[in-house]
OpenMM code with the backbone's topology and positions (N, CA, C; nanometers):
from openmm import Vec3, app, unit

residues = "UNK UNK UNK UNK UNK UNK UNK UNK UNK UNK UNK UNK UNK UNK UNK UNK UNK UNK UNK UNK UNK UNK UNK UNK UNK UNK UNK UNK UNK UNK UNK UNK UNK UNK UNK UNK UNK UNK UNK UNK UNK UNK UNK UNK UNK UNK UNK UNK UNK UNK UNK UNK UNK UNK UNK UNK UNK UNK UNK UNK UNK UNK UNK UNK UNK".split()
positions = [
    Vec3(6.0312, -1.2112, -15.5737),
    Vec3(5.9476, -1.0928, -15.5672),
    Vec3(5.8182, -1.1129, -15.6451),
    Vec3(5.8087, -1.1753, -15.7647),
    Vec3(5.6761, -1.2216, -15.8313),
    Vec3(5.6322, -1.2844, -15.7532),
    Vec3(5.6288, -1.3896, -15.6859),
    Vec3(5.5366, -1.5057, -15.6097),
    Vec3(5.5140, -1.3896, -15.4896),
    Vec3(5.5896, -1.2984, -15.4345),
    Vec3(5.5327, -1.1951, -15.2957),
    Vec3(5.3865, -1.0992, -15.3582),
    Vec3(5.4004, -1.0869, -15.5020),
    Vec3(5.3065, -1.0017, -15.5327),
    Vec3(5.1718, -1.0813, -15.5128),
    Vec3(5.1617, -1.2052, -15.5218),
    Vec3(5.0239, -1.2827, -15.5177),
    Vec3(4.9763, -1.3556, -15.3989),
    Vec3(5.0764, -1.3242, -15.2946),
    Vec3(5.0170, -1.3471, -15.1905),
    Vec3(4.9182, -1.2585, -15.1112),
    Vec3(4.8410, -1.3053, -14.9858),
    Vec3(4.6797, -1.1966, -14.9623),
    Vec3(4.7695, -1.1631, -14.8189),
    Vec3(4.8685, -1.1045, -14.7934),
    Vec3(4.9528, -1.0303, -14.7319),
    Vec3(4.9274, -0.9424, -14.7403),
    Vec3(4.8880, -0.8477, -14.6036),
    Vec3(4.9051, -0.6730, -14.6072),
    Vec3(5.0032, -0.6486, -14.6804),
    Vec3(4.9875, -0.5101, -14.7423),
    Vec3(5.0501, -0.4274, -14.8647),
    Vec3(5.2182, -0.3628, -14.7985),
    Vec3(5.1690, -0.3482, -14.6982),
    Vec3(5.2708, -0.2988, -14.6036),
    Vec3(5.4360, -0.3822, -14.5991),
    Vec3(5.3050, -0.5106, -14.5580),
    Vec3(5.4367, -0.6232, -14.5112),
    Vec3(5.4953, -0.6648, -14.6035),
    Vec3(5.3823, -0.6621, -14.7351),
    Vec3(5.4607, -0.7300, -14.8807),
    Vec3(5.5514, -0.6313, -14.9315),
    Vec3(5.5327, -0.5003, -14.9167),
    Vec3(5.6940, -0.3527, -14.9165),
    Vec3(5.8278, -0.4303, -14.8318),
    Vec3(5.7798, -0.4802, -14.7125),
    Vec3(5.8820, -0.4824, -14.6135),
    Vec3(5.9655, -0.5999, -14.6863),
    Vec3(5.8465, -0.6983, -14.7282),
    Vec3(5.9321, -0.8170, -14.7436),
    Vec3(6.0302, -0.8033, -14.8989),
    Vec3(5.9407, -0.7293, -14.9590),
    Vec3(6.0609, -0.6842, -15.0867),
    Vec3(6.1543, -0.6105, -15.0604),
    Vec3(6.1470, -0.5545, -14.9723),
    Vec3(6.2947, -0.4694, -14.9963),
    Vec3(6.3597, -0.5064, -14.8948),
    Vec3(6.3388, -0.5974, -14.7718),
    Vec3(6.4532, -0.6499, -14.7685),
    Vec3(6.4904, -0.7631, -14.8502),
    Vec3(6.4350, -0.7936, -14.9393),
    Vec3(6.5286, -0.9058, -15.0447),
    Vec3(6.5806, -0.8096, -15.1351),
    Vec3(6.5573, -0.7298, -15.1630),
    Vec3(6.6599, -0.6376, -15.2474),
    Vec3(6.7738, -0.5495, -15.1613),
    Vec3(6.7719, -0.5397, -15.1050),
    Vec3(6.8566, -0.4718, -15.0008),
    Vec3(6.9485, -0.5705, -14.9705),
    Vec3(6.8998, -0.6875, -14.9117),
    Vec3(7.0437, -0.8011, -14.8368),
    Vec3(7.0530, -0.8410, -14.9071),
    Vec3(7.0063, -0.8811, -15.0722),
    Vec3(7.0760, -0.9484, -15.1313),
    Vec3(7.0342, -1.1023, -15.1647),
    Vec3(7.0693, -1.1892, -15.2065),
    Vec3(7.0701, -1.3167, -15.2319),
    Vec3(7.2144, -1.3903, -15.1076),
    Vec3(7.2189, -1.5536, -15.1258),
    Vec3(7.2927, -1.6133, -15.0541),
    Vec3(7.4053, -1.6101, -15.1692),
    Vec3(7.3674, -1.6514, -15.2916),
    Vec3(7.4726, -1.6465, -15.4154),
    Vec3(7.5779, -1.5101, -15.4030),
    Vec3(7.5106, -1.4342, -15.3621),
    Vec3(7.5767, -1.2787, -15.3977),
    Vec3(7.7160, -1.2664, -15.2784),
    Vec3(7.6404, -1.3344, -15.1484),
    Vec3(7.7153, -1.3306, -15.0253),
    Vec3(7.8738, -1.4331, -15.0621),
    Vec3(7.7864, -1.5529, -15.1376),
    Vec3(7.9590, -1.6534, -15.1087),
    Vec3(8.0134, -1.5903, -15.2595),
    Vec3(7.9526, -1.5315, -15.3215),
    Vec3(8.0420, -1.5118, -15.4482),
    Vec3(8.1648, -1.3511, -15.3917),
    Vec3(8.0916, -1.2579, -15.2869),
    Vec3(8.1827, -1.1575, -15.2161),
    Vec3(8.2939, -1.2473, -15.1499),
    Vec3(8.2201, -1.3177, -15.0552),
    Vec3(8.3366, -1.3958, -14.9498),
    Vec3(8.4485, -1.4992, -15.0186),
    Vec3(8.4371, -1.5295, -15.1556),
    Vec3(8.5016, -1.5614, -15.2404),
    Vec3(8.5847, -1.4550, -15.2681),
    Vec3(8.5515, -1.3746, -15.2906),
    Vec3(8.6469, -1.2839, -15.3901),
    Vec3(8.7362, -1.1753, -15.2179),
    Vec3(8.6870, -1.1346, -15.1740),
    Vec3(8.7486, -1.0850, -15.0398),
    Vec3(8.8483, -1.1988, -14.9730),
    Vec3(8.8554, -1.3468, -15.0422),
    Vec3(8.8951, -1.4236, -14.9308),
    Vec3(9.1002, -1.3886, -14.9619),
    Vec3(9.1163, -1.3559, -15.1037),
    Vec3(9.2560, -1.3314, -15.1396),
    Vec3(9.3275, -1.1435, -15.1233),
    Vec3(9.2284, -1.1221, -14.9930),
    Vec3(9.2320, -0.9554, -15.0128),
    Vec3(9.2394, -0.9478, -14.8031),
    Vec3(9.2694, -0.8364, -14.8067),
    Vec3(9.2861, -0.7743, -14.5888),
    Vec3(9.1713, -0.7529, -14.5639),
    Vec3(9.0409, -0.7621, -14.6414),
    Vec3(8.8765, -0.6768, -14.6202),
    Vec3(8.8440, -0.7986, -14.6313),
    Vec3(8.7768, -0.7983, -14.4926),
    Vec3(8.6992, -0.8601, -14.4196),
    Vec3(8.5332, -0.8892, -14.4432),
    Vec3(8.4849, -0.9893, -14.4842),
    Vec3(8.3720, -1.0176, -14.4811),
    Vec3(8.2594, -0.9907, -14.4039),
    Vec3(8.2961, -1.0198, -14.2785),
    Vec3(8.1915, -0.9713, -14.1797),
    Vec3(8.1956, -0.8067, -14.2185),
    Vec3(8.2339, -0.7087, -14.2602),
    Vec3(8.2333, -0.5689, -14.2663),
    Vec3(8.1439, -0.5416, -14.3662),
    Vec3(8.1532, -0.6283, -14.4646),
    Vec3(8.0503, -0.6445, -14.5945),
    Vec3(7.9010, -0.6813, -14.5464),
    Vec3(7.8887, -0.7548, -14.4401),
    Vec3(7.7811, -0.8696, -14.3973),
    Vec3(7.7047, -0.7597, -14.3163),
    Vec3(7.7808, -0.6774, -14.2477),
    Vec3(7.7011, -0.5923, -14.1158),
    Vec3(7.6749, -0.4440, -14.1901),
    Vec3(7.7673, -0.4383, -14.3089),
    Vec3(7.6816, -0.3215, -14.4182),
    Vec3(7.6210, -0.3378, -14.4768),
    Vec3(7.5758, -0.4672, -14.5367),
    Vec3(7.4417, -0.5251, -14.5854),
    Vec3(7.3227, -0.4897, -14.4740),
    Vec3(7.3251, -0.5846, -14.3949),
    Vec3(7.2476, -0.5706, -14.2277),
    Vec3(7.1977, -0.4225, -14.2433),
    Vec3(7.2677, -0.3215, -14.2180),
    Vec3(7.2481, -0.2244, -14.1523),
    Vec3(7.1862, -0.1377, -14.2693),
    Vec3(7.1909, -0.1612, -14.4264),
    Vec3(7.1830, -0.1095, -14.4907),
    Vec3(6.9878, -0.1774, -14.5160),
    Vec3(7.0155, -0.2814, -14.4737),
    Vec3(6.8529, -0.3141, -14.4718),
    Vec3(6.7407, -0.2588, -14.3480),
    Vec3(6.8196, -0.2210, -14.2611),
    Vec3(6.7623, -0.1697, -14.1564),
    Vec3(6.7000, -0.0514, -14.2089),
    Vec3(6.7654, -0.0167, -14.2105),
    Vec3(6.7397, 0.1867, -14.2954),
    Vec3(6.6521, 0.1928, -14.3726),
    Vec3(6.6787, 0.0615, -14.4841),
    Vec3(6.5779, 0.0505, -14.5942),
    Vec3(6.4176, 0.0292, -14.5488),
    Vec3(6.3978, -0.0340, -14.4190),
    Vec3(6.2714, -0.1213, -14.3293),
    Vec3(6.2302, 0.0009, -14.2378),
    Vec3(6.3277, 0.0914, -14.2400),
    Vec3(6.2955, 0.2015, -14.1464),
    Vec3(6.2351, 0.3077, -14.2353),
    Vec3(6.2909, 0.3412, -14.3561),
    Vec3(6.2257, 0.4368, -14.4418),
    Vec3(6.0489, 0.3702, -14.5142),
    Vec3(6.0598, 0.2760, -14.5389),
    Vec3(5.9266, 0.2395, -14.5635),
    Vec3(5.8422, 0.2345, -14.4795),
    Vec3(5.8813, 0.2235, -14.3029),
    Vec3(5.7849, 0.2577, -14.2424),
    Vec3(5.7652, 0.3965, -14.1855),
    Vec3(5.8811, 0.4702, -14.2435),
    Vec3(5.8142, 0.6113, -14.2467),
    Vec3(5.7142, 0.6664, -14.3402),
    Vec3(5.7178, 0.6176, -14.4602),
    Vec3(5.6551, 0.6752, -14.5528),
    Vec3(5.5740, 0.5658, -14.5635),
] * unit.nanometer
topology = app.Topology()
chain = topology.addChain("A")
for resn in residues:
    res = topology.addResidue(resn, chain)
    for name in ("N", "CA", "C"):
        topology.addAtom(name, app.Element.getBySymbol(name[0]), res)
């Protein structure tokens, strides 16, 4: 997110592009869940497509406002 602030990127796109990295997350965050779900009945992909969808919303409200 520091190195997005200094790029000569519309203001817009540099919103979009931060919050979906705060929203989905890191790759670390993903195998450290699919780690811990792997000794449990909850399913990863359910985690993966509520991430997803939870970034959608997030990309949808910033371009409302």
């Amino acid at each position: 997110l520091n190195s997005l602030i200094n790029t000569n990127l519309n203001l817009k796109i540099r919103e979009i592009l931060a919050i979906t990295f705060i929203s989905f997350g890191g790759l670390s965050i993903h195998m450290q869940i699919k780690g811990i779900l792997s000794d449990t009945t909850i399913k990863y992909t359910i985690f993966l497509k509520g991430r997803i969808i939870q970034t959608i919303l997030s990309i949808l409200i910033i371009l409302i406002f």
